[in-house]
Backbone bond lengths (Angstrom), bond angles and torsions (degrees), N, CA, C in turn:
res aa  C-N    CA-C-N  psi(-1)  N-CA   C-N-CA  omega(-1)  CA-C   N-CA-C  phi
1 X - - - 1.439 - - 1.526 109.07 -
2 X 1.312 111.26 134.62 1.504 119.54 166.91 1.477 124.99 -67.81
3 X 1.634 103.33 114.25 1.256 90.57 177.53 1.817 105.54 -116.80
4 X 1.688 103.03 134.02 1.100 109.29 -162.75 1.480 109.80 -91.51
5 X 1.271 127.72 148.47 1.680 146.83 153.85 1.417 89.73 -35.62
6 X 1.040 116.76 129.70 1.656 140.52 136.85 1.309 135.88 -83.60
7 X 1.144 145.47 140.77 1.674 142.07 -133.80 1.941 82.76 -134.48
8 X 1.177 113.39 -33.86 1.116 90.28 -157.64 1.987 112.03 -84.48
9 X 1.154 105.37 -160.44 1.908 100.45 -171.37 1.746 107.49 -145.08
10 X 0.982 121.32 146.28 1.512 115.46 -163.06 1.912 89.52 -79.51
11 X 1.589 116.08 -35.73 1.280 111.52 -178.08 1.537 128.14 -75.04
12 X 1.214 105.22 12.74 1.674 111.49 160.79 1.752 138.08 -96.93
13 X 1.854 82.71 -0.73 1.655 100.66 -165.54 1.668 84.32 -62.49
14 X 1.725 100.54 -170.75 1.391 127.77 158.82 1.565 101.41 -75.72
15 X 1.323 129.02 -79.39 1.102 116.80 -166.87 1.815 123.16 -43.16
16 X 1.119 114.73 -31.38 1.683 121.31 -176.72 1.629 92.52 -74.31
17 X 1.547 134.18 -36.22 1.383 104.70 176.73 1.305 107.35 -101.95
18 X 1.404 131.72 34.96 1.506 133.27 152.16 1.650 118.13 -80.11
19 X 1.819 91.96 -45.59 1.517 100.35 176.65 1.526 96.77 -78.46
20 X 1.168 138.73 -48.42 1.542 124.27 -179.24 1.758 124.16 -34.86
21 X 1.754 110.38 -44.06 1.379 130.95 171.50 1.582 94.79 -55.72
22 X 1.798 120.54 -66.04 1.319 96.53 172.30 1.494 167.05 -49.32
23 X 1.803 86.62 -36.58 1.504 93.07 174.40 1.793 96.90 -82.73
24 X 0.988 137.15 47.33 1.321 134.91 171.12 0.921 114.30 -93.46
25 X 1.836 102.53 -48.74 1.601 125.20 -163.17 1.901 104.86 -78.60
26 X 1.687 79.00 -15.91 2.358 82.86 -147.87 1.434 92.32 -103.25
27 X 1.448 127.03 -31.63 1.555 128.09 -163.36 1.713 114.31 -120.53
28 X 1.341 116.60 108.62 1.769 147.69 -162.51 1.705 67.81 -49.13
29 X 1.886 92.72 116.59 1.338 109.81 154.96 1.450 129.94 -66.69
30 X 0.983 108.52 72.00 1.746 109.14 174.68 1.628 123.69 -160.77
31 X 1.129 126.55 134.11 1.581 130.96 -164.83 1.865 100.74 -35.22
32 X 1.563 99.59 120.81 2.017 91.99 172.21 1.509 108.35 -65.22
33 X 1.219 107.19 -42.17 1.554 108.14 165.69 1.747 126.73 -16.99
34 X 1.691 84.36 -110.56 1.559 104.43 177.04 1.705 100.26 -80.07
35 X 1.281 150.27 -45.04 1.346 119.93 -177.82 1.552 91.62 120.21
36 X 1.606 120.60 -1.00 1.164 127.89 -169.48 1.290 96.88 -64.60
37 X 1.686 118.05 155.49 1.235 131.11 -178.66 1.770 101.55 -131.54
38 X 0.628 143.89 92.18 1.862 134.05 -156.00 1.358 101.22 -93.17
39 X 1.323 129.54 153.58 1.273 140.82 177.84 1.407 114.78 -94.53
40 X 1.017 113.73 -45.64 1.930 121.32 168.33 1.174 120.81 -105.24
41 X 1.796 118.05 -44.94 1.525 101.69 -171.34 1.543 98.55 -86.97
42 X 1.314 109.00 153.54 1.557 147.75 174.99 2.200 103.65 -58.64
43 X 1.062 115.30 129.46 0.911 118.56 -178.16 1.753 95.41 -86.70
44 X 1.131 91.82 162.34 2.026 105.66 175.52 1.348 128.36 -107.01
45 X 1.100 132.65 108.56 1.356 125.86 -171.71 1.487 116.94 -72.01
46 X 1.167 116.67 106.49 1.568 121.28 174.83 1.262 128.76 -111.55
47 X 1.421 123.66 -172.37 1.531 115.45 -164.56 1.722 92.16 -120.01
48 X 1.026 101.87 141.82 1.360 116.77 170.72 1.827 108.90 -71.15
49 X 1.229 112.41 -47.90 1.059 106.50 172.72 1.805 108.44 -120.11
50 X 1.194 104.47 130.57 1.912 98.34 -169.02 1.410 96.18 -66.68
51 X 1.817 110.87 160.75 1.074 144.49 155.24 1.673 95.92 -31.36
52 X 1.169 128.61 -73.92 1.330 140.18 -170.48 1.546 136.16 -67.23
53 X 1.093 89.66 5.77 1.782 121.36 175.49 1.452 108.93 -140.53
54 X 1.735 127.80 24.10 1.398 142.77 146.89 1.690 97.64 93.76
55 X 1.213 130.87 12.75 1.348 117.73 163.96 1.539 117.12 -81.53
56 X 1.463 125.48 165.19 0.875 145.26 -113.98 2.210 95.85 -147.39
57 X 1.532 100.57 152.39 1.830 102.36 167.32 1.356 97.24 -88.83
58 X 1.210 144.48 1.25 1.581 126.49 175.49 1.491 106.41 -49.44
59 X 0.820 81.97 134.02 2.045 107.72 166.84 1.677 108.62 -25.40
60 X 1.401 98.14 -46.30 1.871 108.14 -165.18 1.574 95.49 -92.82
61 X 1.121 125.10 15.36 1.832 127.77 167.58 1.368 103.87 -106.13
62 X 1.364 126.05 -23.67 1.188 115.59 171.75 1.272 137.01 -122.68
63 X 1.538 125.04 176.88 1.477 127.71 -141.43 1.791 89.82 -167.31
64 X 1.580 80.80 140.88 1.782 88.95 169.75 1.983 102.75 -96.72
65 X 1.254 101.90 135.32 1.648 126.73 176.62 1.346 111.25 -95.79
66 X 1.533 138.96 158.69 1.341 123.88 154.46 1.657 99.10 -111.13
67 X 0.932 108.44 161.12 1.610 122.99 -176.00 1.900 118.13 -17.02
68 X 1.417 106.26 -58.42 1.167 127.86 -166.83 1.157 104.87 -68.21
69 X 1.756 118.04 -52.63 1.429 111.84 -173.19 1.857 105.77 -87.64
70 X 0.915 120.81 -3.95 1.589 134.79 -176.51 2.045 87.96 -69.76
71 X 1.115 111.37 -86.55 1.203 130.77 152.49 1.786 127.64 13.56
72 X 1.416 92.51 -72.06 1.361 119.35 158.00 1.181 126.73 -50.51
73 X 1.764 107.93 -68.86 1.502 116.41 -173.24 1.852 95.47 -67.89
74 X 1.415 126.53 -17.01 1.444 102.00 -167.35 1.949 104.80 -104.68
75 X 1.025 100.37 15.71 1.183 129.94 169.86 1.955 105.21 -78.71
76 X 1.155 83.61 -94.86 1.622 92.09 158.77 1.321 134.21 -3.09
77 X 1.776 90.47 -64.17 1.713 105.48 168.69 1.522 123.33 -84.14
78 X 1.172 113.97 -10.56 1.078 101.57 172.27 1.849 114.20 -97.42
79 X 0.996 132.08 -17.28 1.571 139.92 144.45 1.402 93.13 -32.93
80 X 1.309 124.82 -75.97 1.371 119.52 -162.19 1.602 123.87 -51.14
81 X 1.454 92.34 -43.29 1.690 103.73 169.31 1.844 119.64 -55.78
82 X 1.200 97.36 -31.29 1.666 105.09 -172.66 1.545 103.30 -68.51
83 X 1.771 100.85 -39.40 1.279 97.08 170.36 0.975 132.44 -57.59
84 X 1.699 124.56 -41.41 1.305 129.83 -139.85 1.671 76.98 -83.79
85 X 0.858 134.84 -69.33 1.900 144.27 -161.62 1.635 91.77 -56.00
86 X 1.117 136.66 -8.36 1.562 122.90 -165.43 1.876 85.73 -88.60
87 X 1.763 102.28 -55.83 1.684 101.43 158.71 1.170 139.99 -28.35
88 X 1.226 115.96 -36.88 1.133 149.77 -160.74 1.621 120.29 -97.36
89 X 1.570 92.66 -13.53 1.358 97.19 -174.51 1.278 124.22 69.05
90 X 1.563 128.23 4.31 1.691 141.57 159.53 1.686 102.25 -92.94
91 X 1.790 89.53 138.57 1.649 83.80 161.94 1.353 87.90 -145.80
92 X 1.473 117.17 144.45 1.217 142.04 171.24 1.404 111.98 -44.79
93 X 1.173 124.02 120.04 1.505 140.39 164.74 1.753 124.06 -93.35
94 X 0.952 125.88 92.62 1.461 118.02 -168.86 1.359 115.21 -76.86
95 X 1.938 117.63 -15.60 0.986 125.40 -174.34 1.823 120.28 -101.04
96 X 1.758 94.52 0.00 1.566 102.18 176.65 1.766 104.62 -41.30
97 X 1.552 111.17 154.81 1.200 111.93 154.15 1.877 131.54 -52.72
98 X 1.113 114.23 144.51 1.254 121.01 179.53 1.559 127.36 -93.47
99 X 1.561 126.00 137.26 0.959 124.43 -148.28 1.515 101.61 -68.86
100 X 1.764 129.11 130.31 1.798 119.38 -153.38 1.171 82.74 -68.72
101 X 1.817 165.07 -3.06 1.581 147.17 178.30 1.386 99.83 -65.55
102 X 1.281 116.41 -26.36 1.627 119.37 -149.51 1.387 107.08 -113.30
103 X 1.210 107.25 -1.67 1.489 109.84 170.55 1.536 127.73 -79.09
């Protein structure tokens, strides 16, 4: 069975920028990383532990990132993912066909 690429992102719903407004108010604006505090760019709300390694949107899964270390750590996770499916006997295809909605 074909399984198709998806275009869309869990962080564009309504609910991801409800909890985004929250952890604003609840979680010390500044990179957990480096400690960065940025003056213009927008910090990123990330998961301490990904969706895909069983973490969770609770409040206590997440952490504001700035770009660079956001970047990094999702770097990280995605190495790991290549692995886990290489186990798994999946390996990522970037050139699979695309779902024809999304074309």
């Amino acid at each position: 069975m074909m399984a198709w690429v998806n275009g869309a992102s869990r962080t564009s719903t309504p609910e991801w920028r409800r909890l985004r407004r929250h952890a604003k108010k609840m979680l010390p604006y500044e990179c957990d990383d480096c400690g960065d505090v940025p003056d213009s760019e927008e910090l990123h709300l990330d998961h301490v532990v990904p969706h895909a390694e069983g973490g969770s949107d609770e409040l206590g899964n997440l952490v504001w990132r700035c770009a660079s270390c956001h970047a990094e750590k999702t770097q990280a996770e995605a190495l790991r993912g290549i692995a886990r499916r290489k186990q798994r006997g999946r390996v990522y295809d970037p050139d699979r066909e695309r779902h024809p909605g999304l074309l």
